[in-house]
TORKOL-4160 file (C-alpha; in steps of 0.2 Angstrom, whole numbers, padded with zeros to 4 digits, m for minus):
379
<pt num="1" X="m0065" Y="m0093" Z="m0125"/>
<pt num="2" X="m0071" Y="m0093" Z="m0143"/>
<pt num="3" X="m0090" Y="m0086" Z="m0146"/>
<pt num="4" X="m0100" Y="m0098" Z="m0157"/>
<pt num="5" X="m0114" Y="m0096" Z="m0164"/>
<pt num="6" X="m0127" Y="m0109" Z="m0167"/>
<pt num="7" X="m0138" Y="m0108" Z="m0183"/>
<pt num="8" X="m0151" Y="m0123" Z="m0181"/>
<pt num="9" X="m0167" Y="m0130" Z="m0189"/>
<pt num="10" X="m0162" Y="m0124" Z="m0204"/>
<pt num="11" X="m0165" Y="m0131" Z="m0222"/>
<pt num="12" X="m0149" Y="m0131" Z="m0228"/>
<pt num="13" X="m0142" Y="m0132" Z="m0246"/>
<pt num="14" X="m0126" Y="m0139" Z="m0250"/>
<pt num="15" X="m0116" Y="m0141" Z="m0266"/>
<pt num="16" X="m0123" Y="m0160" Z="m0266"/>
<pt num="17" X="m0139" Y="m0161" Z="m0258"/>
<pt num="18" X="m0154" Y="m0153" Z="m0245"/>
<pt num="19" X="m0151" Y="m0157" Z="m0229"/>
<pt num="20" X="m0171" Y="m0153" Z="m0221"/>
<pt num="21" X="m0165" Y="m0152" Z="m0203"/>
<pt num="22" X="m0148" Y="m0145" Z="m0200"/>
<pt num="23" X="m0138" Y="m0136" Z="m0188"/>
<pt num="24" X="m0122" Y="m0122" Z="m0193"/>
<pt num="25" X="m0109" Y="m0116" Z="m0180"/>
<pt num="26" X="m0100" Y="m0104" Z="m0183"/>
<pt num="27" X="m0081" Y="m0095" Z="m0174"/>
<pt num="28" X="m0071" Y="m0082" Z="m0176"/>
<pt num="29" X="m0077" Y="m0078" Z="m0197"/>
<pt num="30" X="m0081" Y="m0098" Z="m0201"/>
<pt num="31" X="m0090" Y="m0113" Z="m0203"/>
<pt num="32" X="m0083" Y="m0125" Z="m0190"/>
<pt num="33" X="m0094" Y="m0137" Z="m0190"/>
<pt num="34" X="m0111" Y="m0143" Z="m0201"/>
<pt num="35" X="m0121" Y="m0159" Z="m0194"/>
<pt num="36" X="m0139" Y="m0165" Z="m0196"/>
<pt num="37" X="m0153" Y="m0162" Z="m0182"/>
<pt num="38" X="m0159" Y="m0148" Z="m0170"/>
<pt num="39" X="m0148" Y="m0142" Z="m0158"/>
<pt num="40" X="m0154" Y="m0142" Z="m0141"/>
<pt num="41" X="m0137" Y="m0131" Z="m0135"/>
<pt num="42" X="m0145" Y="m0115" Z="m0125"/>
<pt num="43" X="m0144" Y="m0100" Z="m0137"/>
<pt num="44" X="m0144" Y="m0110" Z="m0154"/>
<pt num="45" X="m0156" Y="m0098" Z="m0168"/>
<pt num="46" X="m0167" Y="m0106" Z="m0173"/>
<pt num="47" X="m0171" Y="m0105" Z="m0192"/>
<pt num="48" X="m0189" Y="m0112" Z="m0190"/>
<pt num="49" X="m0186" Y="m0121" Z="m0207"/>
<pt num="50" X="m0180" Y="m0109" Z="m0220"/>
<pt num="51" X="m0167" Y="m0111" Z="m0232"/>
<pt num="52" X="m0149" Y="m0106" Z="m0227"/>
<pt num="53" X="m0135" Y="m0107" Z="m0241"/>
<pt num="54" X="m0119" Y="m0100" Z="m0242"/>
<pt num="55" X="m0120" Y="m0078" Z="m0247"/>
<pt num="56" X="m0122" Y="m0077" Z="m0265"/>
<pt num="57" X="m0104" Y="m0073" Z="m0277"/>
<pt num="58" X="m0108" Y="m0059" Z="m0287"/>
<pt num="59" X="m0094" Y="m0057" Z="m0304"/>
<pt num="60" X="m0103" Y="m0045" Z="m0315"/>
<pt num="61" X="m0115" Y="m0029" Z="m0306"/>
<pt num="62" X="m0118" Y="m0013" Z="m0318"/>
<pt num="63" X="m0126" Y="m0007" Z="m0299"/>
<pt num="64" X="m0112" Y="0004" Z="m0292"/>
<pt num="65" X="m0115" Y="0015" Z="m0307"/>
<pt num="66" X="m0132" Y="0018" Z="m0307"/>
<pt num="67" X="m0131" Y="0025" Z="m0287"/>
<pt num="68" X="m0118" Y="0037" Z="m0294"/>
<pt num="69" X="m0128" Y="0043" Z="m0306"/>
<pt num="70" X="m0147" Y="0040" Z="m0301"/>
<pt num="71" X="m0155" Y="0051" Z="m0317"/>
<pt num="72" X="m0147" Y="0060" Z="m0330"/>
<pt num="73" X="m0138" Y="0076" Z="m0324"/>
<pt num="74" X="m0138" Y="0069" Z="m0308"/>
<pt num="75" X="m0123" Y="0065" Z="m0298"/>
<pt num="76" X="m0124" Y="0059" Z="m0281"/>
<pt num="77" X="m0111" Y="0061" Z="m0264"/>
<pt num="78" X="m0101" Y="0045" Z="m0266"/>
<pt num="79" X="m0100" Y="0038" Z="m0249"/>
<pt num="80" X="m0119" Y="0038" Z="m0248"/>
<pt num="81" X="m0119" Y="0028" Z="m0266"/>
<pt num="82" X="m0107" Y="0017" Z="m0263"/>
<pt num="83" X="m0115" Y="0013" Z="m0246"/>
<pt num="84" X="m0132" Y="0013" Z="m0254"/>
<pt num="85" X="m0126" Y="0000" Z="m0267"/>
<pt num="86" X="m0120" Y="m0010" Z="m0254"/>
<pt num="87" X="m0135" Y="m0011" Z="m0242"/>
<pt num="88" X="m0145" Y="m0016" Z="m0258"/>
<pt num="89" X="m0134" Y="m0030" Z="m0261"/>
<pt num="90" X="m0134" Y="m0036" Z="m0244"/>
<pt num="91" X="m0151" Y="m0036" Z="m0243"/>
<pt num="92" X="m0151" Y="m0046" Z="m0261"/>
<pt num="93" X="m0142" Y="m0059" Z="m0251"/>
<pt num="94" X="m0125" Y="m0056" Z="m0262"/>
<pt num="95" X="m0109" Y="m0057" Z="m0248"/>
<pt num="96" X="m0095" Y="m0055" Z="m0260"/>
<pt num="97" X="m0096" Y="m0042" Z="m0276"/>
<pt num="98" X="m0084" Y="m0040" Z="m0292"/>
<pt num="99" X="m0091" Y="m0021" Z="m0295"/>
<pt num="100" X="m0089" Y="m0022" Z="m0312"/>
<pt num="101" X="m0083" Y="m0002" Z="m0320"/>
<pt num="102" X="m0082" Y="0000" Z="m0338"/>
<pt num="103" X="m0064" Y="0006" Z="m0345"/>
<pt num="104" X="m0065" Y="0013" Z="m0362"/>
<pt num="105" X="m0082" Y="0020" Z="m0364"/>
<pt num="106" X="m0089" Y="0021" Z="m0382"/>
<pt num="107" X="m0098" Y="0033" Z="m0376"/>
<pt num="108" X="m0091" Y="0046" Z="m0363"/>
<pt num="109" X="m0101" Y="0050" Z="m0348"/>
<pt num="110" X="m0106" Y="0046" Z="m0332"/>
<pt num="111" X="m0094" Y="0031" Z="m0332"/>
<pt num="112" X="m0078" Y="0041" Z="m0336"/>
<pt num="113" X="m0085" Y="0056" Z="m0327"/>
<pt num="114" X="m0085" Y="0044" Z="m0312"/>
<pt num="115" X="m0073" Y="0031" Z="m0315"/>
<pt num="116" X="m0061" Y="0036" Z="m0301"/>
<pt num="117" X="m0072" Y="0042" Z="m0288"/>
<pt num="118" X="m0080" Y="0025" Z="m0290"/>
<pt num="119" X="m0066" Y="0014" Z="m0285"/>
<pt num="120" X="m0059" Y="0027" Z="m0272"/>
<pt num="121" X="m0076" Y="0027" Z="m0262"/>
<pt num="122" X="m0077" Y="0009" Z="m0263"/>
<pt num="123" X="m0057" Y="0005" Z="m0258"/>
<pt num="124" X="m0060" Y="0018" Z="m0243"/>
<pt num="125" X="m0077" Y="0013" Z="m0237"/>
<pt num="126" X="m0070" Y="m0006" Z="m0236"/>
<pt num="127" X="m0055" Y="0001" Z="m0228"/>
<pt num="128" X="m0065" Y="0009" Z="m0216"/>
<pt num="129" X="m0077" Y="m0008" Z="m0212"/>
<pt num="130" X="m0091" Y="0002" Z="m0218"/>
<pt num="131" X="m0096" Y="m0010" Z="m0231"/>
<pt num="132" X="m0108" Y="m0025" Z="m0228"/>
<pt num="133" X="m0102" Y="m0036" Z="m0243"/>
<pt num="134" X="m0085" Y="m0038" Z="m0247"/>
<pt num="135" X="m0082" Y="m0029" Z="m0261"/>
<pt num="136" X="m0069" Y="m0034" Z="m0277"/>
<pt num="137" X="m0066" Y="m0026" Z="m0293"/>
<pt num="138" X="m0071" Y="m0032" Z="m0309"/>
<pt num="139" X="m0063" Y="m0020" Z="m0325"/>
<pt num="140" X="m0074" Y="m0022" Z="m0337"/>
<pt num="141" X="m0059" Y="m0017" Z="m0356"/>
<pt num="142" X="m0067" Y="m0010" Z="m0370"/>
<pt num="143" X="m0053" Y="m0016" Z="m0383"/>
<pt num="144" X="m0060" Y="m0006" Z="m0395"/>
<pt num="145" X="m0056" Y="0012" Z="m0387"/>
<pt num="146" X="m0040" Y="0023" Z="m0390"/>
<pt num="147" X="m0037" Y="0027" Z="m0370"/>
<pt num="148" X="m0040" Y="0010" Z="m0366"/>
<pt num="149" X="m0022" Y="0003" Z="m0360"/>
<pt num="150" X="m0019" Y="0024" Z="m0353"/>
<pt num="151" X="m0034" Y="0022" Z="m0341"/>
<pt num="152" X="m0032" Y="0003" Z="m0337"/>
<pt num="153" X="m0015" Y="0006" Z="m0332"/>
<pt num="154" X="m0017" Y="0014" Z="m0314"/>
<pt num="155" X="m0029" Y="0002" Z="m0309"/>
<pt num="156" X="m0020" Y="m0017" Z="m0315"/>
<pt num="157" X="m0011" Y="m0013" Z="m0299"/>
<pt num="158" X="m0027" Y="m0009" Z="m0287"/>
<pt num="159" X="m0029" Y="m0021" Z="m0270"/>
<pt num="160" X="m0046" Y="m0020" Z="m0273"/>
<pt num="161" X="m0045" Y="m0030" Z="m0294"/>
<pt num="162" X="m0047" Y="m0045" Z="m0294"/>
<pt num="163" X="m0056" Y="m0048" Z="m0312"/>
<pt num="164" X="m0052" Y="m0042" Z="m0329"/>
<pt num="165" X="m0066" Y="m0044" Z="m0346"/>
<pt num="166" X="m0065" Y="m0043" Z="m0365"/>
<pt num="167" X="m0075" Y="m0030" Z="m0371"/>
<pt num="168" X="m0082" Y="m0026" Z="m0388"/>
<pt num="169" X="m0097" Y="m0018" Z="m0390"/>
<pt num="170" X="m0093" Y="m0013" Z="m0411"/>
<pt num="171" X="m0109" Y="m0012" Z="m0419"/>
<pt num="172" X="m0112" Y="m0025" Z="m0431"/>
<pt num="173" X="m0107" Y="m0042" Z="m0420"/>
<pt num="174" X="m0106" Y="m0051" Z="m0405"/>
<pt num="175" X="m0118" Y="m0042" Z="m0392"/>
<pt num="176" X="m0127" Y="m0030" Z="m0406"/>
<pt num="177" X="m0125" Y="m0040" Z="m0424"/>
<pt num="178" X="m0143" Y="m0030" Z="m0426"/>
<pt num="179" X="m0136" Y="m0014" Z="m0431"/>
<pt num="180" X="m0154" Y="m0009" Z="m0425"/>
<pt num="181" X="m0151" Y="m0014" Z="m0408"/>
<pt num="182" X="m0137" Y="m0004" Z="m0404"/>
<pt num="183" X="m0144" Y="0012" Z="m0412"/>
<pt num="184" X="m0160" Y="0006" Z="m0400"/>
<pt num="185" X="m0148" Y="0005" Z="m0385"/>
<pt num="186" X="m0135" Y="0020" Z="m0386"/>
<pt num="187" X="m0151" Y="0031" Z="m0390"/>
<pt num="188" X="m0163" Y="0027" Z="m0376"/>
<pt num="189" X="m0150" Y="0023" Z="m0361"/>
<pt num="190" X="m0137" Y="0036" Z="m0364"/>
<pt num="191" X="m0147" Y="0050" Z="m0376"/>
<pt num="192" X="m0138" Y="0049" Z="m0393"/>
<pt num="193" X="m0147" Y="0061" Z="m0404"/>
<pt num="194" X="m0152" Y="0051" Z="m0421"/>
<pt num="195" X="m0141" Y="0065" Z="m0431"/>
<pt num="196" X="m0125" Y="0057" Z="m0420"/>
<pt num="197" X="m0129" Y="0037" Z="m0421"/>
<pt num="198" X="m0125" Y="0036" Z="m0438"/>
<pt num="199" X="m0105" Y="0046" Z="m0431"/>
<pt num="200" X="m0103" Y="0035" Z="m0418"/>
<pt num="201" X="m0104" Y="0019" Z="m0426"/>
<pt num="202" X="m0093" Y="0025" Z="m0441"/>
<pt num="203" X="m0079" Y="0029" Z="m0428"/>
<pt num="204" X="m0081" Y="0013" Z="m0417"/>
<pt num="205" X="m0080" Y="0002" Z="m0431"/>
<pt num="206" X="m0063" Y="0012" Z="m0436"/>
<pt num="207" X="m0057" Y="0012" Z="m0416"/>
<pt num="208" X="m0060" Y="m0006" Z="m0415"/>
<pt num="209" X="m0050" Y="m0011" Z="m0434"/>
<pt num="210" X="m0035" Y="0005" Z="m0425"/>
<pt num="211" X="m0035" Y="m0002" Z="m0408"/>
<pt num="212" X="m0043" Y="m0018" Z="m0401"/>
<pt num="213" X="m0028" Y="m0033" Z="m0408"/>
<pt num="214" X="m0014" Y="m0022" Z="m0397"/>
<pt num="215" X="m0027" Y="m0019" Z="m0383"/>
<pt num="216" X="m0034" Y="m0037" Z="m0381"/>
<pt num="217" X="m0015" Y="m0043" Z="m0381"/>
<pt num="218" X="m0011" Y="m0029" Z="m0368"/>
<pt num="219" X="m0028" Y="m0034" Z="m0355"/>
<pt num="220" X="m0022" Y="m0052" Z="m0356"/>
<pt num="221" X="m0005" Y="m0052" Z="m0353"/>
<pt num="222" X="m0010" Y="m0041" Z="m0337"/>
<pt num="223" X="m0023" Y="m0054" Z="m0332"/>
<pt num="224" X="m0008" Y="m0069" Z="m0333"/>
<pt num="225" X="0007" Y="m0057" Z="m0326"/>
<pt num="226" X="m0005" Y="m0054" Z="m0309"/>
<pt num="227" X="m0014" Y="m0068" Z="m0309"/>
<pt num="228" X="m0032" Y="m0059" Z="m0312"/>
<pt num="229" X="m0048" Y="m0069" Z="m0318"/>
<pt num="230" X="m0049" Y="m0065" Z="m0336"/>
<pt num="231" X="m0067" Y="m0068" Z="m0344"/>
<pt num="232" X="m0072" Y="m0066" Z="m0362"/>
<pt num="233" X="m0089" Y="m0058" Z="m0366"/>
<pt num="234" X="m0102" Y="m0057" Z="m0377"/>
<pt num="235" X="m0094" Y="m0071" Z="m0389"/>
<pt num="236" X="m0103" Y="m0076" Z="m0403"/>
<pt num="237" X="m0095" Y="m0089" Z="m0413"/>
<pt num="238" X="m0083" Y="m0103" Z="m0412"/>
<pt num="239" X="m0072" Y="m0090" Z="m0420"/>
<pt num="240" X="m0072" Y="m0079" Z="m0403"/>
<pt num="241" X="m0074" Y="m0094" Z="m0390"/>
<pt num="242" X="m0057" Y="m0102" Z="m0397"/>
<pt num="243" X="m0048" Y="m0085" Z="m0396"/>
<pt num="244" X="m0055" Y="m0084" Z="m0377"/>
<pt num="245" X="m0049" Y="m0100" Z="m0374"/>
<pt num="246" X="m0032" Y="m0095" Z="m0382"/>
<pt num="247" X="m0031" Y="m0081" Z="m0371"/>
<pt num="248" X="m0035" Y="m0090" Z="m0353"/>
<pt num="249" X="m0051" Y="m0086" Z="m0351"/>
<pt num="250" X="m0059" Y="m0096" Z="m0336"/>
<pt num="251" X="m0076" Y="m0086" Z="m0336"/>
<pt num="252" X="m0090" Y="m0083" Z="m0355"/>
<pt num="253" X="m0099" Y="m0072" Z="m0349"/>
<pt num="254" X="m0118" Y="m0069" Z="m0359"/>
<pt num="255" X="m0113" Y="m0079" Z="m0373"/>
<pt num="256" X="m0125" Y="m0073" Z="m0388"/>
<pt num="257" X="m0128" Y="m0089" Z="m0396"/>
<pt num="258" X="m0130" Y="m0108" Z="m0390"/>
<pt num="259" X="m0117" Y="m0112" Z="m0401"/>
<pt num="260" X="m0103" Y="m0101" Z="m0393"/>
<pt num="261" X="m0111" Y="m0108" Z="m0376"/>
<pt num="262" X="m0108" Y="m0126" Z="m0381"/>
<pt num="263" X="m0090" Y="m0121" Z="m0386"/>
<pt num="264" X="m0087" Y="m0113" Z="m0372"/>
<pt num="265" X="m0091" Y="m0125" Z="m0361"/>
<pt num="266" X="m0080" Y="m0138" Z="m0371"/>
<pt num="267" X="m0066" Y="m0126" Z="m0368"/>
<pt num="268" X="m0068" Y="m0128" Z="m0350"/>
<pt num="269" X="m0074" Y="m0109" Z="m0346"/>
<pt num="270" X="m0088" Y="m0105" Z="m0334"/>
<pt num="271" X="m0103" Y="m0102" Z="m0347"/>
<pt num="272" X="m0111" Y="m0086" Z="m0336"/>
<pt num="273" X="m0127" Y="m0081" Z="m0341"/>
<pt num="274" X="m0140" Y="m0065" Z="m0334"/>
<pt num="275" X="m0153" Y="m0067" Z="m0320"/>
<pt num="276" X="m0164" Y="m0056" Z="m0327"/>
<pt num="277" X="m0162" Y="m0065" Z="m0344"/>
<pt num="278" X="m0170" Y="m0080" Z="m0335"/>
<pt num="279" X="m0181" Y="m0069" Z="m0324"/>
<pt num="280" X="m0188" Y="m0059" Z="m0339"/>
<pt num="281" X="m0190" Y="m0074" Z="m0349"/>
<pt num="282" X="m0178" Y="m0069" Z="m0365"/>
<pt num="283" X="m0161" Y="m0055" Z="m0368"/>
<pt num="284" X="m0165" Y="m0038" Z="m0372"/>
<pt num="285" X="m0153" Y="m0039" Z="m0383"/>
<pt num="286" X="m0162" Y="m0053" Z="m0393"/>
<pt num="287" X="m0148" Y="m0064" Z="m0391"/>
<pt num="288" X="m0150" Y="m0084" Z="m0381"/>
<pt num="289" X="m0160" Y="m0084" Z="m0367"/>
<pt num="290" X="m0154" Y="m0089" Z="m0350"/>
<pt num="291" X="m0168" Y="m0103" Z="m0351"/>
<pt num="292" X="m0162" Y="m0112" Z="m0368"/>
<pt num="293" X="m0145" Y="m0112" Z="m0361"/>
<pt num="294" X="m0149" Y="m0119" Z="m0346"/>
<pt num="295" X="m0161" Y="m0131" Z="m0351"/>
<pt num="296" X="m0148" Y="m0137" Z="m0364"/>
<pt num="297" X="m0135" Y="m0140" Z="m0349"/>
<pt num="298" X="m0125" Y="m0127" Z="m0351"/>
<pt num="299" X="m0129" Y="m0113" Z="m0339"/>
<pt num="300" X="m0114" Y="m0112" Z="m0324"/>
<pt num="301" X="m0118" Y="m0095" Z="m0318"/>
<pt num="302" X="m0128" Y="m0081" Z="m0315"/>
<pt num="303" X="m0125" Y="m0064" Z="m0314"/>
<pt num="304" X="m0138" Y="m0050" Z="m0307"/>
<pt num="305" X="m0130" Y="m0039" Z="m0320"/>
<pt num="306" X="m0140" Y="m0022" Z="m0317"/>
<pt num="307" X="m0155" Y="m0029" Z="m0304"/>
<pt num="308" X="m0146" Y="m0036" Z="m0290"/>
<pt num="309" X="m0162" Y="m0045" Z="m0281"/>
<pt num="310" X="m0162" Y="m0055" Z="m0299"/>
<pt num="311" X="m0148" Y="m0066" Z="m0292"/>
<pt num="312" X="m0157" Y="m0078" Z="m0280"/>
<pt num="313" X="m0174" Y="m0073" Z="m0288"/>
<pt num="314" X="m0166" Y="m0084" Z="m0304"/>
<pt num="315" X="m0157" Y="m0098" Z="m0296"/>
<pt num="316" X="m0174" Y="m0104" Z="m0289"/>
<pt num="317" X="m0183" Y="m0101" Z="m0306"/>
<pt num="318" X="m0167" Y="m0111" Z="m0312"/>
<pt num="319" X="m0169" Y="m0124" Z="m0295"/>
<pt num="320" X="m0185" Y="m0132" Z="m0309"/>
<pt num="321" X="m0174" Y="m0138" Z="m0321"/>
<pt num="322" X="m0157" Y="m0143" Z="m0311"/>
<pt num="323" X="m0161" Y="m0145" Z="m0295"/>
<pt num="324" X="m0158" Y="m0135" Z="m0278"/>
<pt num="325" X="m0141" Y="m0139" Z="m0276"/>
<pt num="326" X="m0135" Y="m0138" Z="m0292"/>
<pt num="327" X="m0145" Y="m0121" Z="m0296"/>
<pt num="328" X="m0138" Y="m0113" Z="m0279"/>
<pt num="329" X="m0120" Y="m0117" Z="m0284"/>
<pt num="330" X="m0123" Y="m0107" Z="m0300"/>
<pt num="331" X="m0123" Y="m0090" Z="m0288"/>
<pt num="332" X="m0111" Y="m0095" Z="m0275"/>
<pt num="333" X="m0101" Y="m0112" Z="m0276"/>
<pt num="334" X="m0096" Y="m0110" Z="m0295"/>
<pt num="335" X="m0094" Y="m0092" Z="m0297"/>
<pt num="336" X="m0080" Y="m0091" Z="m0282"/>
<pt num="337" X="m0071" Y="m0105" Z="m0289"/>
<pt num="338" X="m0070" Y="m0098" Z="m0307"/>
<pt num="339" X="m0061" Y="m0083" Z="m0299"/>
<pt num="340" X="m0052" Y="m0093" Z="m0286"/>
<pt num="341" X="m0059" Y="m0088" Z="m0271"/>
<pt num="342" X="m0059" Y="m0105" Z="m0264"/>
<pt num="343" X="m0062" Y="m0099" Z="m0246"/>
<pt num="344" X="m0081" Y="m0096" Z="m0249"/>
<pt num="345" X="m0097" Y="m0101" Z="m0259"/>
<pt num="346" X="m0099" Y="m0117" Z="m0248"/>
<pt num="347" X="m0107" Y="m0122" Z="m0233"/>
<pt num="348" X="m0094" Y="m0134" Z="m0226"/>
<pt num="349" X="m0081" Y="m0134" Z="m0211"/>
<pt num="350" X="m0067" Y="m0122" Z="m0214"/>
<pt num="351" X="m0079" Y="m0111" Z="m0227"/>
<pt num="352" X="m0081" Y="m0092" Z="m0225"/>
<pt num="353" X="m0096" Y="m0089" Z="m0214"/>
<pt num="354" X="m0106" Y="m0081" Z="m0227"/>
<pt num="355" X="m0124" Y="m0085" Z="m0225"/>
<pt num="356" X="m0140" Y="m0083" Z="m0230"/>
<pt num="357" X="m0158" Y="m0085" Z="m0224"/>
<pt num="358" X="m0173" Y="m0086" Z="m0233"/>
<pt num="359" X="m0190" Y="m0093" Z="m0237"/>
<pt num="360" X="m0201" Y="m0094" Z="m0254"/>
<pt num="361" X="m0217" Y="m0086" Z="m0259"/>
<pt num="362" X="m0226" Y="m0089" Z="m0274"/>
<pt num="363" X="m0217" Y="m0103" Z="m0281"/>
<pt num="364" X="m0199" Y="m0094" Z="m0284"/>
<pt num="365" X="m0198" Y="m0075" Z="m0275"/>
<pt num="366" X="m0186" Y="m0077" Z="m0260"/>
<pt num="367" X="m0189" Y="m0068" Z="m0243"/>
<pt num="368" X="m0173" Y="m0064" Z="m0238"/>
<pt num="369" X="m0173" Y="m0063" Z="m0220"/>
<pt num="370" X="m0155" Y="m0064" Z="m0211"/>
<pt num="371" X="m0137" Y="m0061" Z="m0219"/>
<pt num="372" X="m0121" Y="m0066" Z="m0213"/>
<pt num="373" X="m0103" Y="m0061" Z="m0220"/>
<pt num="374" X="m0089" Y="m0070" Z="m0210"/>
<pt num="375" X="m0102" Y="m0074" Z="m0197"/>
<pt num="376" X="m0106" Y="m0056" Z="m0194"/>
<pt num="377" X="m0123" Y="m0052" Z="m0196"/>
<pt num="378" X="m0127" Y="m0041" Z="m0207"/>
<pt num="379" X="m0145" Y="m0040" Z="m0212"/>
């Protein structure tokens, strides 16, 4: 006999509407049915009102890294960081992940150091079910670096990708057109010495002209060949949006400008934006906020980027100008869908159980109090 369980009395948000009083069952890993009222059946949970949606879709998290290395000179086992990363997205309410790793970095470090480690602690703590979230990979290409394709290569063939970006941090455009930013970035997150900004420029203005046309073309035709996601990043003009659209991109990620928002929206790509862009209030790039974007309409996603409990903290910030429904979709319904994971990000019959529980305080802060992957609990 198939176990079901009976979430009840729940408010709960789907892609179209709020239903205030509504009951879930769930068998074996799915949604099997979703109906209006209480149910009475002994054993049913009940929710005492809170919010249930489906587990939040995660496509773009800096956080693996920072549990690899917590400080500077500081490397940490990589079992207990990869399991620390995934407790802290459980507890974020985020079910499925694309742990985005950085291929190319401009400037070596932690990231290469680790790189491998990373994706072998991930791949065999999954294959070991010792993971709460499922877990993906998300390669993030930096198109202007000379080992690039050589260190890409190995890992276009991973069972664990599932999502390939367009990198190009070249001082001077896109994400750092301030000069000044990116000589305020590289120096106070990764230590460059004022003597060596000044170098590293120079030479990643002369890597990008050497190396990022035969790069781009070689991270595209991967993504088409294997059928990978393939998102463009930090455009900035109609320019870059038309060469991203050119190149099959289905997800914009952190477009810098409104202009290469709108574009990208009219060229049918997911416009993703960050969540503590809209938390904050503003980039710390200086670039578009999250709020003018979404204001404008043209806001699809959000991505936790580098604080994971941002994600749901933003969509009900976001919930003020769109709406519940539509704002929740922007963290689960949407983000699968731009990936082609059809089987989740929806509370509906036949959906992935992934669910999450939660109230509000103070207006927008959620309280995260259950979370359910393929009707597991798991917080």
């Amino acid at each position: 006999m198939t176990t079901q369980t009976i979430l009840t009395n729940a408010r709960v948000v789907t892609p179209e509407t709020v239903l205030p009083r509504a009951t879930v069952v769930v068998a074996e890993g799915r949604i099997v049915e979703l109906a209006e009222g209480v149910s009475s059946v002994p054993g049913a949970i009940d929710l005492e009102g809170d919010h249930l949606i489906p587990g939040l879709v995660e496509l773009h998290t800096d956080n693996l890294e920072r549990h690899f290395a917590p400080r500077p000179g500081v490397r940490w086992p990589s079992l207990p960081a990869v399991r620390a990363h995934d407790a802290e997205l459980a507890a974020a309410g985020i079910t499925t992940v694309f742990d985005a790793v950085t291929i190319g970095d401009l400037k070596q470090g932690n990231r290469a150091r680790d790189l491998a480690d990373m994706i072998d602690a991930v791949a065999d703590a999954k294959t070991r079910d010792l993971l709460r979230v499922d877990h993906l990979l998300h390669l993030r290409c930096e198109i202007a670096h000379e080992r690039m394709q050589a260190l890409v290569e190995p890992l276009v063939g991973h069972p664990l990708t599932g999502m390939l970006s367009i990198m190009d941090h070249t001082p001077g455009q896109r994400q750092f057109v301030d000069e000044a930013k990116y000589r305020e970035y590289y120096m106070g997150k990764h230590g460059v010495r004022a003597d060596e900004i000044e170098e590293m420029i120079a030479n990643q203005k002369r890597m990008q002209a050497e190396y990022a046309p035969a790069n781009r073309a070689y991270v595209v035709e991967q993504a088409r060949t294997r059928g990978y996601a393939l998102a463009s990043h930090d455009d900035a003009t109609a320019e870059h949006v038309a060469e991203a659209e050119a190149d099959g991109c289905s997800v914009a990620e952190f477009p810098t400008t409104i202009e290469a928002a709108r574009a990208s929206k009219a060229a049918g790509m997911a416009v993703l934006m960050g969540a503590p862009n809209l938390v904050r209030g503003g980039s710390h790039s200086g670039n578009v906020s999250a709020g003018t974007l979404a204001k404008a309409g043209l806001l699809d996603v959000l991505s936790s980027d580098y604080v994971p409990a941002s994600l749901l903290h933003a969509a009900m910030m976001l919930a003020d100008v769109a709406g519940l429904p539509a704002a929740i979709r922007t963290v689960t319904d949407i983000p699968a869908r731009a990936v082609g994971l059809e089987d989740r990000g929806r509370i509906a019959a036949g959906a992935e159980a992934d669910l999450v529980r939660f109230s509000v305080v103070d207006g927008h802060v959620p309280l995260i109090r259950n979370v359910w992957r393929r009707g597991r609990q798991v917080l």
